[in-house]
MMTF fields as JSON, N, C-alpha, C and O atoms, coordinates in Angstrom:
{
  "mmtfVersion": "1.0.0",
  "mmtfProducer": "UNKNOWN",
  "numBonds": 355,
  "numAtoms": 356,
  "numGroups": 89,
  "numChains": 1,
  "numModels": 1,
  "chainsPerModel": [1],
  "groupsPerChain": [89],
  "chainIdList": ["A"],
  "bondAtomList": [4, 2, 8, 6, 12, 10, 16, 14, 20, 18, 24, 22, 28, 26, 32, 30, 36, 34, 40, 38, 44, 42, 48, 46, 52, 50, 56, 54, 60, 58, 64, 62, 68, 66, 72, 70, 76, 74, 80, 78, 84, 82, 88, 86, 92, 90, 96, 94, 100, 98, 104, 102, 108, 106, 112, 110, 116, 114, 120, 118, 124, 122, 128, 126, 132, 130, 136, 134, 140, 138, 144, 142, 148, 146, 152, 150, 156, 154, 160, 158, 164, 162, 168, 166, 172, 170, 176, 174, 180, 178, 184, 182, 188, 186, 192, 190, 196, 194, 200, 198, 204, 202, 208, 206, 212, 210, 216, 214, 220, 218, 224, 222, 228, 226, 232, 230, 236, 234, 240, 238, 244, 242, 248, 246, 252, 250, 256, 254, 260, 258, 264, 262, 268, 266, 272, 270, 276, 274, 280, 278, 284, 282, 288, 286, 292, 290, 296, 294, 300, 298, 304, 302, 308, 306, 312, 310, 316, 314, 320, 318, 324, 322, 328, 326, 332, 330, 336, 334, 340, 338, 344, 342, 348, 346, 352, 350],
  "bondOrderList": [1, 1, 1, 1, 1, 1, 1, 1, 1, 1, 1, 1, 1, 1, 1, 1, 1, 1, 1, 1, 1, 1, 1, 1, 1, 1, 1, 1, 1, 1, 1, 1, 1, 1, 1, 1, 1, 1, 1, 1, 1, 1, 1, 1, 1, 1, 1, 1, 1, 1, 1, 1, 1, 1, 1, 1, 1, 1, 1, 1, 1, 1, 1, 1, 1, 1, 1, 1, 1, 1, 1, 1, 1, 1, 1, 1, 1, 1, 1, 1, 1, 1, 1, 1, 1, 1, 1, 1],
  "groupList": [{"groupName": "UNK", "atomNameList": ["N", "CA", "C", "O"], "elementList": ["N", "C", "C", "O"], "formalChargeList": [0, 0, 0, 0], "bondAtomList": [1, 0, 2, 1, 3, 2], "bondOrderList": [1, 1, 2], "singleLetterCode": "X", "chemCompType": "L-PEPTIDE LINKING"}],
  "groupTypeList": [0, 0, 0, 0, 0, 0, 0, 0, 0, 0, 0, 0, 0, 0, 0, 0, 0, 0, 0, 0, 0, 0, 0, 0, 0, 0, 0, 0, 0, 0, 0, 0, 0, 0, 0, 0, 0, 0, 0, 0, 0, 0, 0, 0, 0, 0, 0, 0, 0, 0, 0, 0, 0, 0, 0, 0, 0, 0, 0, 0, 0, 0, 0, 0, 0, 0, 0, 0, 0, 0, 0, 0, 0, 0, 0, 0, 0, 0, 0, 0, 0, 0, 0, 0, 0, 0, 0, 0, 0],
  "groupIdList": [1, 2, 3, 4, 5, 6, 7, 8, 9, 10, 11, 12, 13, 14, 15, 16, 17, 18, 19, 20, 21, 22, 23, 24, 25, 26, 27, 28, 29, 30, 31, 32, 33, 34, 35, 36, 37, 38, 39, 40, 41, 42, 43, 44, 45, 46, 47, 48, 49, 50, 51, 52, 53, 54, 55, 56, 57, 58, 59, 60, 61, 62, 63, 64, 65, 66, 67, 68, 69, 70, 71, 72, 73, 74, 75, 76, 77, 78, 79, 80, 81, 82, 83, 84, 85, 86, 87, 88, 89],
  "secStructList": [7, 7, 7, 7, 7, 7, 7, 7, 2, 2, 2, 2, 6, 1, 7, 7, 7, 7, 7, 7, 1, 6, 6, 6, 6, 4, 4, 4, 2, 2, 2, 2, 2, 2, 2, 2, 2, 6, 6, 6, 7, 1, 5, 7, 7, 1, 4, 4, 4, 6, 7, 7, 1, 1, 3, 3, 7, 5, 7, 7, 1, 1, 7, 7, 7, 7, 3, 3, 1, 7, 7, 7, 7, 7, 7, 7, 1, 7, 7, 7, 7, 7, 7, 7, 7, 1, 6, 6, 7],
  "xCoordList": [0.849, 0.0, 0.906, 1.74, 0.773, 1.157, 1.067, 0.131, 2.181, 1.996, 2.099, 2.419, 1.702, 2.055, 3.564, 4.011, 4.043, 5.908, 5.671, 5.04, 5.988, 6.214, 7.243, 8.455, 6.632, 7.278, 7.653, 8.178, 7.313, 7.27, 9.215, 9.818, 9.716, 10.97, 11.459, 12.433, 10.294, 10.38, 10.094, 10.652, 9.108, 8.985, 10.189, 10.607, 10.754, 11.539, 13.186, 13.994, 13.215, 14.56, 14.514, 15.346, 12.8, 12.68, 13.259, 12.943, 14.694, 15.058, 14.375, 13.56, 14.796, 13.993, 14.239, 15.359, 13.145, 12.921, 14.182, 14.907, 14.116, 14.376, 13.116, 12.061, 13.116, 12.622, 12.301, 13.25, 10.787, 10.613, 10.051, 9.721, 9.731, 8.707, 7.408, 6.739, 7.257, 5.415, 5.808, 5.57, 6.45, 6.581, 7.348, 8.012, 6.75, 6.664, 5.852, 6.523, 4.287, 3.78, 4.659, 4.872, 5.247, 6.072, 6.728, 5.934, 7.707, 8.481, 7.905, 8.635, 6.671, 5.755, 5.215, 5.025, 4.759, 4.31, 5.632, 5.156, 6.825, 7.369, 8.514, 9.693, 8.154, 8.238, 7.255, 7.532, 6.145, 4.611, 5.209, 5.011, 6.338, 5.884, 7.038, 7.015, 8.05, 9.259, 8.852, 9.01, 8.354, 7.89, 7.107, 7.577, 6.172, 5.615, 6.177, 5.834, 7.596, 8.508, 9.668, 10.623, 9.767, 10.966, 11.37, 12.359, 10.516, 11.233, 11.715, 12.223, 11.543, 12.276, 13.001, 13.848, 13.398, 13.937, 14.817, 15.065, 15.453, 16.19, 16.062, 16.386, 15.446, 15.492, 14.659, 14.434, 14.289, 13.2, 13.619, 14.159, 13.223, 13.368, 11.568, 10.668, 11.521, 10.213, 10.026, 8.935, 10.468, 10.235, 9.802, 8.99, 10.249, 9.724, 8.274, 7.84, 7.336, 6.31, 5.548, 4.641, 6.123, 5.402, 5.777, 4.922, 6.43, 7.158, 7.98, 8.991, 8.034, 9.564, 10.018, 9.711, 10.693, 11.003, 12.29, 12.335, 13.917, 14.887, 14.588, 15.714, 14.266, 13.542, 14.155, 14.136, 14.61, 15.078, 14.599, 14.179, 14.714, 14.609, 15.268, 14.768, 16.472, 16.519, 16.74, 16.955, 16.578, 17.149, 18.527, 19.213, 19.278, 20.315, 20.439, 20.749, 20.393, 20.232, 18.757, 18.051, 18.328, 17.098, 16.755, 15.858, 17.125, 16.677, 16.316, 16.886, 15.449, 14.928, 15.786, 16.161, 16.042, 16.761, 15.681, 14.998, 15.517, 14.47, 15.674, 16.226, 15.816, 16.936, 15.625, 14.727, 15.951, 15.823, 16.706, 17.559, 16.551, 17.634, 19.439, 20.342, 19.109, 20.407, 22.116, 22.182, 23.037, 24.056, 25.404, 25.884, 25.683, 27.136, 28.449, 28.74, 29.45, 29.422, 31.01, 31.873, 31.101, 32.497, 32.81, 31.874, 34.072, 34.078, 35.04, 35.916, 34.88, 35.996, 36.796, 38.005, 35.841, 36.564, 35.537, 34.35, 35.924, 34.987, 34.775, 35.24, 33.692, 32.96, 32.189, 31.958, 31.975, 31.019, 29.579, 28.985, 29.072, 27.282, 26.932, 27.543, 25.404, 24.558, 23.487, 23.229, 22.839, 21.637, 20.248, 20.225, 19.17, 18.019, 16.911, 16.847, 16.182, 15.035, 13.726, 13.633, 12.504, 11.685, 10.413, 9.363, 10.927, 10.464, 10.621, 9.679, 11.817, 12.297, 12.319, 13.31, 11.247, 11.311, 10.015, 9.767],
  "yCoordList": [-1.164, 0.0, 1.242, 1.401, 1.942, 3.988, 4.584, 5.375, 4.717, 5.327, 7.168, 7.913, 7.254, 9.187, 9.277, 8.846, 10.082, 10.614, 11.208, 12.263, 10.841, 11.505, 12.578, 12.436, 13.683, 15.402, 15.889, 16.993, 14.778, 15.112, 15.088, 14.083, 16.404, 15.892, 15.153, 14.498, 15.632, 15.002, 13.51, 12.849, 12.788, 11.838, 11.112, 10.174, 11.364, 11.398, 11.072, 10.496, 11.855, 11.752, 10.781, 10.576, 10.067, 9.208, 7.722, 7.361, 6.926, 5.847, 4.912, 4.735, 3.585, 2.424, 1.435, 1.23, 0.593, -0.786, -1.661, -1.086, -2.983, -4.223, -4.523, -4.084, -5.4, -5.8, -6.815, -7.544, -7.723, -8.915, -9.468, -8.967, -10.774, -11.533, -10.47, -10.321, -10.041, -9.428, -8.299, -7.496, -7.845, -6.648, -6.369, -5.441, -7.978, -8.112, -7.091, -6.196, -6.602, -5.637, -4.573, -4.26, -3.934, -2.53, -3.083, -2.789, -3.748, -3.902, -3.99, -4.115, -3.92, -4.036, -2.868, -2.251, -2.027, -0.394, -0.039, 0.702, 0.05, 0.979, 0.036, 0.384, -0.701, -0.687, -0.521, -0.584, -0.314, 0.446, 1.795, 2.433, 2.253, 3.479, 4.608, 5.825, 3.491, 3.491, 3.913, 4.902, 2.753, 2.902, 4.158, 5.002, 4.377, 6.226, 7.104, 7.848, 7.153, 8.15, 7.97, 8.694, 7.065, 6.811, 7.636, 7.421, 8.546, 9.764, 10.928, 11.98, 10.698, 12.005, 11.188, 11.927, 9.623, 9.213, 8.246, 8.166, 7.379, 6.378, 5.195, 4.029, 5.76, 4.694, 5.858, 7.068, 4.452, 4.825, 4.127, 3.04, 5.039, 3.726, 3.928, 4.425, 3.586, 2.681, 4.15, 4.568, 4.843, 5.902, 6.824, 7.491, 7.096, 8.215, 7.79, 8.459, 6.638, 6.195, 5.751, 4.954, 6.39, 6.655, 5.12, 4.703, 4.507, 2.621, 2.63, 1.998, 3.063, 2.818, 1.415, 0.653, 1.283, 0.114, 0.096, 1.019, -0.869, -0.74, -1.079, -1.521, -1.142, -1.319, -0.466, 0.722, -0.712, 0.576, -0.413, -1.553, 0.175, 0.086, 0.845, 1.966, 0.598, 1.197, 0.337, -0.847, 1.474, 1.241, 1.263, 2.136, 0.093, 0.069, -0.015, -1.188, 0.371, 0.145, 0.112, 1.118, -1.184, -2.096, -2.28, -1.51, -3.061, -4.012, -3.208, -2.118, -3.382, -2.677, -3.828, -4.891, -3.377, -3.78, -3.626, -2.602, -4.553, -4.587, -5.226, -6.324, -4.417, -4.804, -4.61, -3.772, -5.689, -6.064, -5.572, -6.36, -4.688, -4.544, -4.597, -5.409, -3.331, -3.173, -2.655, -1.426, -3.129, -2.987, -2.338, -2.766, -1.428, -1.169, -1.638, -1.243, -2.935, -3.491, -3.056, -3.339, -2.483, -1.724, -0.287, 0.057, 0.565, 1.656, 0.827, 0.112, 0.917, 0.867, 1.989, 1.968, 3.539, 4.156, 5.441, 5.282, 6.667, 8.262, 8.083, 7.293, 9.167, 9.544, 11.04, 11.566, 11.325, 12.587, 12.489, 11.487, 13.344, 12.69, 14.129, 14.756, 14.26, 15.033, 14.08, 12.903, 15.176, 13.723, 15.035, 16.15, 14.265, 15.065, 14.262, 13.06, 14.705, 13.347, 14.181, 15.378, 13.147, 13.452, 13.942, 14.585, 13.487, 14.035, 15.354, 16.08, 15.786, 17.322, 18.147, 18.855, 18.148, 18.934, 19.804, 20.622],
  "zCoordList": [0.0, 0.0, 0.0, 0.891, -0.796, -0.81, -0.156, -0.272, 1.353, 2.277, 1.965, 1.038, 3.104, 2.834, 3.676, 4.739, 2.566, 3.72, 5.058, 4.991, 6.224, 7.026, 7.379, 7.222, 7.879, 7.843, 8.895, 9.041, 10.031, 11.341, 12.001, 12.378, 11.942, 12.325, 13.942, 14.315, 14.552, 16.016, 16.054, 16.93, 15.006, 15.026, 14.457, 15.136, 13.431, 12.676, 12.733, 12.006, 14.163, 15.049, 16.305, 17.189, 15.994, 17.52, 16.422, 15.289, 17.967, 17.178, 17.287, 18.192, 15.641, 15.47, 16.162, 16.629, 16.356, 16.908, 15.733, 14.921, 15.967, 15.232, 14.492, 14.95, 13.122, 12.743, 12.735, 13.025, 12.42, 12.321, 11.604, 10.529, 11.974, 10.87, 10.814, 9.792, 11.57, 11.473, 11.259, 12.161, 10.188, 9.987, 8.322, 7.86, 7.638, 6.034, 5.855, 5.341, 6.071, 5.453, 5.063, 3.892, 6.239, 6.453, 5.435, 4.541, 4.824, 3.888, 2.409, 1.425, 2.36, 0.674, 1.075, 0.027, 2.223, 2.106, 1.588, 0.728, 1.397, 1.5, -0.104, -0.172, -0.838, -1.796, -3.019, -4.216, -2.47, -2.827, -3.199, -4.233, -1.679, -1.531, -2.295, -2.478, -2.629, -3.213, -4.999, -5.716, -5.131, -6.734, -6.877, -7.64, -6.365, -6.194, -6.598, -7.517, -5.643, -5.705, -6.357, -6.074, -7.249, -7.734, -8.978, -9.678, -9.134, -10.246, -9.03, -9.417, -7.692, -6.383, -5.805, -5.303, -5.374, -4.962, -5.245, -6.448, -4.461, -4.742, -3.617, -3.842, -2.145, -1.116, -0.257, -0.303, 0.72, 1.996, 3.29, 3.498, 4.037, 5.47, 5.971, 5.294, 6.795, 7.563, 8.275, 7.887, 8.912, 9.05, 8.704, 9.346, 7.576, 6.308, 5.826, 4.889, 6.389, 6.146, 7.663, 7.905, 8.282, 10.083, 10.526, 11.308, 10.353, 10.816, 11.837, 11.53, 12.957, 13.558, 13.823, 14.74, 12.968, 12.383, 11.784, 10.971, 11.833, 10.962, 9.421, 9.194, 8.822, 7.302, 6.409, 6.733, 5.531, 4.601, 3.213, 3.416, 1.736, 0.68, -0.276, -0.369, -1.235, -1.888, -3.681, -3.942, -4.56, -5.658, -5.97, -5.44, -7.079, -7.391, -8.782, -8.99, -9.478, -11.141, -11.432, -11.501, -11.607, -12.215, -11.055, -10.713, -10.196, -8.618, -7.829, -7.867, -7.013, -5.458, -4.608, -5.103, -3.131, -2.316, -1.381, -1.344, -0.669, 0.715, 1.845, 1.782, 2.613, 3.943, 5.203, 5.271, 6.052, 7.078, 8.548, 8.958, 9.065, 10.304, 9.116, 8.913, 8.704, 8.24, 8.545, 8.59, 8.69, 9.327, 8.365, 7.316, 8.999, 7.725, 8.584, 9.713, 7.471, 7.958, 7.931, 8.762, 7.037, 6.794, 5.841, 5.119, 5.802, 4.917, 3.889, 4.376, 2.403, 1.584, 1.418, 1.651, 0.799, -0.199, 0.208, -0.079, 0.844, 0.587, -0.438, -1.26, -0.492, -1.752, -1.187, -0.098, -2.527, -2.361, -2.256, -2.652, -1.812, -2.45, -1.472, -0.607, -2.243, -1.483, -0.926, -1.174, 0.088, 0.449, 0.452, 0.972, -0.395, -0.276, 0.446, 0.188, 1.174, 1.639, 1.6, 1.871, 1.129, 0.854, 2.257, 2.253, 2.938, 4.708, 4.552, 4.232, 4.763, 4.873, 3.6, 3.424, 2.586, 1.436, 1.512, 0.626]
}
């Protein structure tokens, strides 16, 4: 289902739970909610769709990525980047 973005920065800055089995929906809202926005975006977390929840989604080429309680697990190499999010626009 096509959630609405959440704008709320107080909510926004409150941290996520773990994820679980009962919480497949949250992961198809928010590739629902992904495809929507995918001419403004590139990825979502569970948040940006009122979830507090670790959940993120993003695009990589062609493929959507659905992560579960996601971890970074190392740095290779800086890079540049800007970051725009669709919460705070």
């Amino acid at each position: 289902m096509i959630k609405p973005i959440m704008k709320s920065e107080f909510f926004l800055r409150l941290p996520s739970e773990d994820a679980g089995p009962d919480d497949a929906a949250t992961g198809q809202d928010l590739l629902d909610t992904l495809h929507e926005h995918e001419r403004e975006c590139v990825g979502l977390a569970a948040n940006m769709i009122g979830v507090r929840k670790r959940i993120i989604c993003v695009k990589d080429g062609n493929r959507t990525l659905l992560m579960y309680n996601p971890q970074i697990l190392e740095q290779v190499n800086a890079y540049q980047t800007s970051e725009g999010c669709l919460s705070l626009i």
